[in-house]
C-alpha atoms as a printed R data frame, in Angstrom:
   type eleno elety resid chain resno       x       y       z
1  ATOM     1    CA   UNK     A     1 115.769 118.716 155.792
2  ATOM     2    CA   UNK     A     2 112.837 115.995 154.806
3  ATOM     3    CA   UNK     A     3 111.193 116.068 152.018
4  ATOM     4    CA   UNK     A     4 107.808 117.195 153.931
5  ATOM     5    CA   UNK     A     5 109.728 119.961 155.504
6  ATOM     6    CA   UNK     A     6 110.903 121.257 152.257
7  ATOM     7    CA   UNK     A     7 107.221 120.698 150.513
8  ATOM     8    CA   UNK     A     8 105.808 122.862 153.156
9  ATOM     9    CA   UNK     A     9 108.705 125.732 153.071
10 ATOM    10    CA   UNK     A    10 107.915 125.502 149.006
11 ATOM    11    CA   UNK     A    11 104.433 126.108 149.946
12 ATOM    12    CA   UNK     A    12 104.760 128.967 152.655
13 ATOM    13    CA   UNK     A    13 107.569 130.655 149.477
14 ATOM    14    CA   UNK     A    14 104.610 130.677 147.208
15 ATOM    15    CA   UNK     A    15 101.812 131.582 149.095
16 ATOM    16    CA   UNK     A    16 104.725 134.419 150.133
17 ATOM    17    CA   UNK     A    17 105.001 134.779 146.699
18 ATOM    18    CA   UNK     A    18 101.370 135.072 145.481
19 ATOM    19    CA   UNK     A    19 100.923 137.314 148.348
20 ATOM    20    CA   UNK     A    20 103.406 139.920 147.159
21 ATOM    21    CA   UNK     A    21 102.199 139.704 143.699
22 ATOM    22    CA   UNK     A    22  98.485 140.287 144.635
23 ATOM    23    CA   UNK     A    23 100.067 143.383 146.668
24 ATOM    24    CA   UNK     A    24 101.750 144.796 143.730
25 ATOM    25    CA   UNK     A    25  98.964 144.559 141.604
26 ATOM    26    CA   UNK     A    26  96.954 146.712 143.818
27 ATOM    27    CA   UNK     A    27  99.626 149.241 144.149
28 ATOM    28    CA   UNK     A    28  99.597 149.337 140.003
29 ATOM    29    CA   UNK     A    29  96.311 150.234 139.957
30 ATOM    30    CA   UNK     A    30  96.333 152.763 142.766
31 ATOM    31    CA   UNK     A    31  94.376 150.854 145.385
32 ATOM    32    CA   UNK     A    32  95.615 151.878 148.361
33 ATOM    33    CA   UNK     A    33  95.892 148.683 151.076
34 ATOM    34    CA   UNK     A    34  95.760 150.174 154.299
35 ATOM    35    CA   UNK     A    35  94.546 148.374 158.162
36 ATOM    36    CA   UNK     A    36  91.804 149.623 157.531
37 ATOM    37    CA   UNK     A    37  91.002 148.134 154.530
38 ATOM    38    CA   UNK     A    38  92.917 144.997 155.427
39 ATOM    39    CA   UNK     A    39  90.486 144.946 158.817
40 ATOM    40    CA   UNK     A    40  87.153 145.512 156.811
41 ATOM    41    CA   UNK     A    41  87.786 142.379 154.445
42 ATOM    42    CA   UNK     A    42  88.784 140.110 157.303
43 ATOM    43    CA   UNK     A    43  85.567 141.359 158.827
44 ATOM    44    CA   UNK     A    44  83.462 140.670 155.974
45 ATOM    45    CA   UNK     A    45  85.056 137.803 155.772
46 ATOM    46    CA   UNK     A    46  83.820 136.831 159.708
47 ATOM    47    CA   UNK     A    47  80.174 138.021 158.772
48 ATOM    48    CA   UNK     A    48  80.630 136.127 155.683
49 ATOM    49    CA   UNK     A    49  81.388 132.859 157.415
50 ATOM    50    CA   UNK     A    50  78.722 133.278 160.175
51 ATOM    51    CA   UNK     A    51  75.871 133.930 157.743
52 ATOM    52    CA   UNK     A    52  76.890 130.873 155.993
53 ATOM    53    CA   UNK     A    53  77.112 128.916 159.033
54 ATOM    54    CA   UNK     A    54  73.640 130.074 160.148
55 ATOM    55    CA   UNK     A    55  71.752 129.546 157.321
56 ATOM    56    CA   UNK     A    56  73.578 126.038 156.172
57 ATOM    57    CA   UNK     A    57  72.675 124.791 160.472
58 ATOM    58    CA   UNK     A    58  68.930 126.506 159.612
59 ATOM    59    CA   UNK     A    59  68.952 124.027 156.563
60 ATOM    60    CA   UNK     A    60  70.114 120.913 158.234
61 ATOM    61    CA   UNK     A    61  67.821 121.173 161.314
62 ATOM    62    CA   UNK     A    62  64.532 120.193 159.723
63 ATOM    63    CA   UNK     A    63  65.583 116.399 160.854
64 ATOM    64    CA   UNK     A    64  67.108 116.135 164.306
65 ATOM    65    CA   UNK     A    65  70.489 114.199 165.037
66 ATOM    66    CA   UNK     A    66  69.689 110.736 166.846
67 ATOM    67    CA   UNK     A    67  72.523 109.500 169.127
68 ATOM    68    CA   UNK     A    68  72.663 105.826 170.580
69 ATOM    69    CA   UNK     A    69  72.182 105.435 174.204
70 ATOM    70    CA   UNK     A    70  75.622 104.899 175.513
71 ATOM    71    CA   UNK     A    71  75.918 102.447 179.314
72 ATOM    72    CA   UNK     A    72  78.976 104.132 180.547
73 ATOM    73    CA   UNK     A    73  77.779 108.045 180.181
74 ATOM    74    CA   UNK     A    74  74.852 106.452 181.534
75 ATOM    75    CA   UNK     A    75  76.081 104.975 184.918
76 ATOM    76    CA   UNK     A    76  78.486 108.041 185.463
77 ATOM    77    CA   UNK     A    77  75.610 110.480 184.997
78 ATOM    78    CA   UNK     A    78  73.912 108.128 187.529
79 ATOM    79    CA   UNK     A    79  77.188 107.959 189.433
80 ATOM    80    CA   UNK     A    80  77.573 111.931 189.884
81 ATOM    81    CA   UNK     A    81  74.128 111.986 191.686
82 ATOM    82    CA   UNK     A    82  74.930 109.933 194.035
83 ATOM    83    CA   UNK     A    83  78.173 111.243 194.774
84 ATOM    84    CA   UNK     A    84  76.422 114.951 194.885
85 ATOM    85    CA   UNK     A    85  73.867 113.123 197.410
86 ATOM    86    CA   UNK     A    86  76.320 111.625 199.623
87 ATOM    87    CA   UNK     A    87  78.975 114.729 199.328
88 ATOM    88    CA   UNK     A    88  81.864 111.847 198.299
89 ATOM    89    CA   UNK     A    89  84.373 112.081 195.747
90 ATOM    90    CA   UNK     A    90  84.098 110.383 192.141
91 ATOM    91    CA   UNK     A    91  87.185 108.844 190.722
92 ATOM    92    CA   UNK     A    92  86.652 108.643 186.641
93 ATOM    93    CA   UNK     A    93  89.791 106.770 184.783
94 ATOM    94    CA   UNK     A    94  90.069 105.546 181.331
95 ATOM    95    CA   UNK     A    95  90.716 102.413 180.519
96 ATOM    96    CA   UNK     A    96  88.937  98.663 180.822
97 ATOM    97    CA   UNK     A    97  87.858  96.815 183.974
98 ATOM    98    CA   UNK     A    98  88.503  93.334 184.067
């Protein structure tokens, strides 16, 4: 076993461990952890996360992105109309012409 394979087994262990120890706690105090409950905090969670998402884009979008003009996307997108006009294939590749 590497040593990165037994850093992340040591990790999964205590997240394992922290897991089980957050679960007893909530069975000392009586709080019951059911799907249900389980299924409401990953959906707040979700709703959580989307809000955030929204409002931090909403934030941001007071200056637009500007993106370079790039040749190649430009002669392809010039490419596929001509091959829609004439009803031929396109053949698209990476790599470099020489």
């Amino acid at each position: 076993m590497t040593s990165i394979q037994r850093d992340a087994l040591a990790g999964l262990l205590e997240d394992r461990e922290e897991a089980l120890a957050f679960a007893a706690f909530l069975r000392e105090e009586n709080i019951p952890v059911t799907d249900t409950l389980l299924g409401l905090l990953g959906l707040g969670v979700t709703f959580i996360s989307a809000a955030l998402m929204v409002g931090l884009s909403v934030l941001r979008s007071k200056s637009h992105p500007v993106f370079r003009d790039i040749p190649a996307f430009t002669r392809m997108r010039h490419a596929v109309g001509r091959v829609v006009e004439d009803g031929t294939r396109l053949h698209v590749s990476l790599g470099v012409v020489r």
